[in-house]
N, C-alpha and C positions, 0 to 999 in steps of 0.2 A: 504494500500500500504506500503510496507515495504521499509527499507532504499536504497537495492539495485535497486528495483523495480522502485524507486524514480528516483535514479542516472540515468537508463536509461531514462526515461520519460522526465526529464530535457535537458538531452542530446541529445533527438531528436528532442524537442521543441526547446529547440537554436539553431538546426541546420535547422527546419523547418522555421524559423522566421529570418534568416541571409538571407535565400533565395531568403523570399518572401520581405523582405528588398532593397535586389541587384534588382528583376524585379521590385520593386515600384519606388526604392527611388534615383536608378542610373538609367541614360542614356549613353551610349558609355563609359562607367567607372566612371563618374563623377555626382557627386550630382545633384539632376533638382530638379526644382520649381514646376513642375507638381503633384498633390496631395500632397502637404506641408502640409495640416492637416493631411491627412491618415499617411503620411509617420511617421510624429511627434510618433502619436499614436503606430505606429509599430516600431519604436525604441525604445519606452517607454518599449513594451512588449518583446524585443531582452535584453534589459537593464534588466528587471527585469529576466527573464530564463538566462543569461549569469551569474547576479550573483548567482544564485542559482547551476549554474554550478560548479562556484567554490567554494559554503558552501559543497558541498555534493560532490565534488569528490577532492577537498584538505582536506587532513587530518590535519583540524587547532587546533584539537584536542589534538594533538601531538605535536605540531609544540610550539618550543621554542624561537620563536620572541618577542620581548619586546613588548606588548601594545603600549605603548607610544611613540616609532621610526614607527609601522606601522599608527597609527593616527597624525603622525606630517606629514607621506606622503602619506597619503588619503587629511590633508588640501591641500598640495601642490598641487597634481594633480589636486584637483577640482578649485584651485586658479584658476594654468595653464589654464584649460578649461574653468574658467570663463571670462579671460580676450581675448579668442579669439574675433575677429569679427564674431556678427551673419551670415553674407555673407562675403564668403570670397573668396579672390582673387586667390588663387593658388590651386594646388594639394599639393604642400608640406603644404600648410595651413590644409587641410581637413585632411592630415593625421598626423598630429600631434596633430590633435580636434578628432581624433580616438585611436589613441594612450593614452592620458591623459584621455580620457573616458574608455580606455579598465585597465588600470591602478590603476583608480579609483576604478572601481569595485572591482577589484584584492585584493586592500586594505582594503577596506571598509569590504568586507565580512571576511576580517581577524580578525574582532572582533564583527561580527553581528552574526557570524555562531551559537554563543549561546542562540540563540533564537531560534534555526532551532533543535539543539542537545540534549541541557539539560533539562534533564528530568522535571525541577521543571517550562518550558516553552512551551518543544515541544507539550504539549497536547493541547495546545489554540493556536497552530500556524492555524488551518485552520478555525476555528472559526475568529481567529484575519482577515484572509488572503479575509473571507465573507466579513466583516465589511466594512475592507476599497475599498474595490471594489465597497460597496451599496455608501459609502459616495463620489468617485472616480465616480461613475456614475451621481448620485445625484446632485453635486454641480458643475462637467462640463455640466448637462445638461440645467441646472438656464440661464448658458450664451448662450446658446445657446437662452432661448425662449427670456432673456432679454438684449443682445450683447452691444447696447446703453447706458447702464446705468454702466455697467462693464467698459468698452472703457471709460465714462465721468468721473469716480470718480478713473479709478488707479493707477494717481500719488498719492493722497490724502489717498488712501488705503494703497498701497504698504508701504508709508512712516510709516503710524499708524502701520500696520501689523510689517514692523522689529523695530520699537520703542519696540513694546509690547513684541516681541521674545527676543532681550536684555534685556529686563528687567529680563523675564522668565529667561534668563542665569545666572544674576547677581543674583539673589535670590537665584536658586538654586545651583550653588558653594558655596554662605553664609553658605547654610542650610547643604551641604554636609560635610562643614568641621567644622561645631559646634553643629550637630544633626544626628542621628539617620534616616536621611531625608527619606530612602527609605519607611522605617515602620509608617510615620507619616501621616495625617488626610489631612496636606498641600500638600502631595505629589500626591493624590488625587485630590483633589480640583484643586491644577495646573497641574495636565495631563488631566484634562476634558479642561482646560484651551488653553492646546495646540493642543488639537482633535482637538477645536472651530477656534485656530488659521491658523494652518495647511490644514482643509477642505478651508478656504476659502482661503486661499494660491492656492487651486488647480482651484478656479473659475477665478482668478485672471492671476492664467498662463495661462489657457486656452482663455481667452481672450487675453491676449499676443500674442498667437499663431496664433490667427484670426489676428491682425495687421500687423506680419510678413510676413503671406499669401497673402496681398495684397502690401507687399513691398518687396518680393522675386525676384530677378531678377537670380545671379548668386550662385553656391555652398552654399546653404544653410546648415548650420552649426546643423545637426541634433541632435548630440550627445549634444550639450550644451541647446537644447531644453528638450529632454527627460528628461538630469539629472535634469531639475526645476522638474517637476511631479515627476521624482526617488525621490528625497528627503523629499519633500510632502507624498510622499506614506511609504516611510522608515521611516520616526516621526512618520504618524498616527500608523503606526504596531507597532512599539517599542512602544508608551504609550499604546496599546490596548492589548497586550498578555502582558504586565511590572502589567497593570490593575487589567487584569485575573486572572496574579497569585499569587496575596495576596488574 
């Protein structure tokens, strides 16, 4: 499939999947509780074709924006969207948790698109794109046969899990500004490090998700669900084609 070919395909897919979005995941214009896991899962997949919308039909190739101003407001919006209420009370609420998610993505692909483009990556993009779909299956499905064991231990998870992802940060800024980091033996060793992390980040929201669903009442906040899986799923592809192409 070629670049253009792509461009189309993406662009039908996010127009197919906003659709089937509105008949899931609205009632009378507004967000319902009614299939709150389906729904999750189908803005997960609107989330992921939206950004892909705009790696491949923004020319960020071109585009002379500082790094560093579009990643100060990639954190911002995902701050914004993180601090919404899971259920929220208004329509001006939901669409400002649509906004700050449509935003995000905006951004974010503003410096992911080089994994999508550059030649010294795009060949492991659909290899990378298998992978994390086996482990994305894999490890939402654990919660599924084991629900109770998930549910029992994930404050005690969650908290090890970002302990351990700080730390992952802290080390690798060290290494970045007094090593050759990308080319070294460590850099390896800790991107398997964060596949391990990451995969199970995805077990973990997805049992999230199971709680929600039984505590849904009003405007369920979808977008701030997906983006947990978006991000999960965005680390494991960046260490898996970063992997590949050494």
């Amino acid at each position: 499939m070629n670049q253009e070919q792509t461009k189309i395909f993406v662009l039908l897919l996010t127009i197919f999947f906003a659709f089937i979005v509105y008949l899931s995941g609205f009632k009378n214009n507004k967000p319902t509780c009614n299939n709150y896991i389906v729904n999750v899962y189908l803005y997960l997949a609107l989330t992921l074709s939206l950004m892909g919308l705009f790696i491949y039909h923004i020319p960020w190739e071109k585009s002379r924006i500082n790094p560093i101003i579009v990643i100060i407001f990639s954190f911002l919006f995902i701050i914004l969207l993180s601090i919404q209420e899971q259920f929220q009370s208004s329509m001006t609420n939901v669409l400002l948790s649509h906004l700050y998610w449509f935003l995000f993505l905006l951004t974010i692909s503003a410096f992911t698109w080089v994994y999508f483009k550059l030649p010294i990556f795009k060949d492991y993009v659909n290899n990378a794109i298998w992978m994390v779909a086996v482990i994305f299956i894999l490890m939402s499905s654990i919660v599924y046969i084991y629900p109770e064991f998930f549910k029992s231990t994930y404050g005690i998870a969650m908290g090890s899990l970002l302990l351990i992802l700080l730390a992952i940060i802290i080390f690798e800024l060290t290494m970045i500004f007094t090593t050759n980091y990308g080319r070294t033996q460590s850099y390896r060793y800790v991107s398997y490090l964060v596949i391990v992390v990451f995969s199970i980040f995805i077990s973990y929201d997805t049992s999230r998700i199971f709680e929600l669903a039984e505590k849904c009442v009003k405007y369920p906040n979808y977008p701030q669900s997906a983006i947990s899986f978006f991000l999960d799923i965005l680390n494991l592809f960046v260490r898996i084609v970063s992997l590949r192409s050494r």
